[in-house]
ROVO-437043 format. One record per residue (C-alpha): x, y, z. Coordinates in steps of 0.02 Angstrom, whole numbers, plus 32768, in hexadecimal, padded with zeros to 4 digits. Example, Ala and Ser with C-alpha at 12.3 -4.5 7.8 and 13.67 -1.06 7.14 Angstrom:
82677F1F8186
82AC7FCB8165
//
This chain:
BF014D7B27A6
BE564D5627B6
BDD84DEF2798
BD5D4E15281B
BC904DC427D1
BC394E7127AB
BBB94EB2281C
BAFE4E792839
BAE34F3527F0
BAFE4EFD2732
BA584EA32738
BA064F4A2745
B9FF4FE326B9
BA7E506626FA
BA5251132710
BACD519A2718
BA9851AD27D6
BA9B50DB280B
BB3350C82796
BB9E516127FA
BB66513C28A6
BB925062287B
BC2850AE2840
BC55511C28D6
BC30507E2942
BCA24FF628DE
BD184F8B2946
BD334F0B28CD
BDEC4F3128D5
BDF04F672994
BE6B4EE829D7
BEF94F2A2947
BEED4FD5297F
BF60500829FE
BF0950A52A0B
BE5C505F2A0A
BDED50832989
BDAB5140294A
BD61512528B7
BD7951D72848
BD0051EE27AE
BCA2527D276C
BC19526926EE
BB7452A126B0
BAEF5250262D
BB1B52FB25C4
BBD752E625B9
BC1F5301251A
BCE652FD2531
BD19524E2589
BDD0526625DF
BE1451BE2611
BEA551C5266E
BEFD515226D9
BEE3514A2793
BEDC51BC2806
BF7651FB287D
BF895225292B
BF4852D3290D
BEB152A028CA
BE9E520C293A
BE91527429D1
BE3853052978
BDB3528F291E
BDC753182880
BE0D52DB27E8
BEA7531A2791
BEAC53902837
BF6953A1282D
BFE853E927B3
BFDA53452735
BF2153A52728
BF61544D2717
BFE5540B267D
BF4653B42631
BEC9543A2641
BF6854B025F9
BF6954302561
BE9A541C253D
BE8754F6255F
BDFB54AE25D5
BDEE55362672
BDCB54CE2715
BD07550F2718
BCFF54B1264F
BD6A542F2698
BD1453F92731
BC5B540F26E1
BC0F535B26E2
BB845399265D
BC1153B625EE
BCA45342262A
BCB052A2265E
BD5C526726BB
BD4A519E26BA
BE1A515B26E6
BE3C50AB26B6
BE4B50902775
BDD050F127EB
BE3250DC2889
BEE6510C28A7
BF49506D289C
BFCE5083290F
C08A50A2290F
C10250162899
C1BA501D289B
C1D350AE2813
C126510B282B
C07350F82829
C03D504827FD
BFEA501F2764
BF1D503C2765
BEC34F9B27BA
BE814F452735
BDC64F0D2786
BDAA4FCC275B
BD814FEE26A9
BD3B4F49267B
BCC34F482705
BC96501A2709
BCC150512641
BC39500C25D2
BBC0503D2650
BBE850E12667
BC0351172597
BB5F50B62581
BB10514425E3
BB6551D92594
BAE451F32503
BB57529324C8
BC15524424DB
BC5552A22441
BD17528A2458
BD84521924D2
BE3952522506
BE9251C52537
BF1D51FA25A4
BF97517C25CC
BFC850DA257F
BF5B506A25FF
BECF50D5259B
BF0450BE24E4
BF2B50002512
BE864FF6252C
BE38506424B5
BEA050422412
BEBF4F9A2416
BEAF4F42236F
BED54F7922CB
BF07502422D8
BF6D4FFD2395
C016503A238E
C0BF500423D9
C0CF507E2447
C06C512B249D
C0D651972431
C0B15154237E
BFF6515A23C7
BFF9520D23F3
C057523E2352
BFD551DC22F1
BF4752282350
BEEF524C22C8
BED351B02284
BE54517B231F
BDF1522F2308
BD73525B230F
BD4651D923BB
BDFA51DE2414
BE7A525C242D
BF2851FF2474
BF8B525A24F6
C021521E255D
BFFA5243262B
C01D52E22662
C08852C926E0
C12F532326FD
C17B5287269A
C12A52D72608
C18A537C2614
C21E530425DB
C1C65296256E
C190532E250C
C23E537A250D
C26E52E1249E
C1DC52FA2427
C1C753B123F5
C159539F2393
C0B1536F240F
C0B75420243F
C0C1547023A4
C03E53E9233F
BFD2538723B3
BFAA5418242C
BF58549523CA
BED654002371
BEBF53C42422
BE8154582454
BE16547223C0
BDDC53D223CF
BD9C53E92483
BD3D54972450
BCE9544723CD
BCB153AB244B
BC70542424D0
BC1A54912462
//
């Protein structure tokens, strides 16, 4: 599949401002979205924890919030981030591997387009002078994030190994109500990656 050329835009040096209002306006994907495009992203040049997720849903599609639905409330339960920390640009930035929702495939969401995050992602960490920790939620995220050396097989050796990538990433599976069975079968992500999560996130923010 051939990737969209990036925008004129790239010849000039992004501000936060330019890059989020270019970002808002990108329909470099527009023709693949069934839904049109919505692009959801929250950033500031003072964010210090990074979350990338994965696209957004319906929810959020029509709302134009991110993690606005209960996927959100199961991963602001997991970080201990209340929804004013958690929706505070100067502190958070929310940057999904796809900005747009992606539209309905045969056994869910479809995967993130890919023209997202190699035409938005460099761009936008360039700008965020403070980035101090980056949960990557998902396994679109840690495909893209922990490739090389230290990649594993699967999401849940990543997340069980997460402390091998500190003190940059932080791997998560999605919080979606698949995870409620995902983390029936592994007991101990509850019990051993929660509570470091959420001291890691304090000690981002702070």
């Amino acid at each position: 599949m051939q990737v969209a050329a990036k925008l004129s835009t790239t010849d000039v040096a992004d501000t936060v401002t330019s890059l989020l209002r270019n970002i808002r306006a990108c329909t470099i994907c527009a023709s693949t979205l069934e839904n049109g495009p919505n692009p959801v992203v929250q950033f500031a040049k003072s964010s210090r924890l990074i979350i990338v997720g994965q696209a957004p849903g319906t929810k959020v599609h029509e709302s134009g919030v991110p993690w606005q639905d209960a996927s959100g409330d199961r991963l602001r339960d997991w970080t201990g981030l209340s929804p004013g920390e958690f929706y505070d640009p100067k502190r958070v930035a929310i940057v999904p591997m796809g900005f747009c929702y992606p539209g309905k495939g045969r056994n869910g969401d479809l995967p993130p387009r890919p023209e997202c995050a190699p035409q938005w992602h460099d761009r936008v960490f360039d700008l965020l002078v403070e980035k101090r920790l980056v949960l990557l939620v998902g396994s679109y995220a840690q495909s893209r994030y922990l490739a090389g050396a230290g990649a594993k097989k699967n999401l849940t050796d990543a997340v069980r190994d997460f402390r091998s990538y500190a003190p940059s990433f932080f791997p998560l599976p999605h919080p979606s109500w698949r995870s409620g069975i995902w983390m029936k079968r592994n007991p101990w992500f509850e019990a051993e990656v929660l509570p470091p999560l959420r001291k890691a996130v304090h000690a981002a923010l702070r």
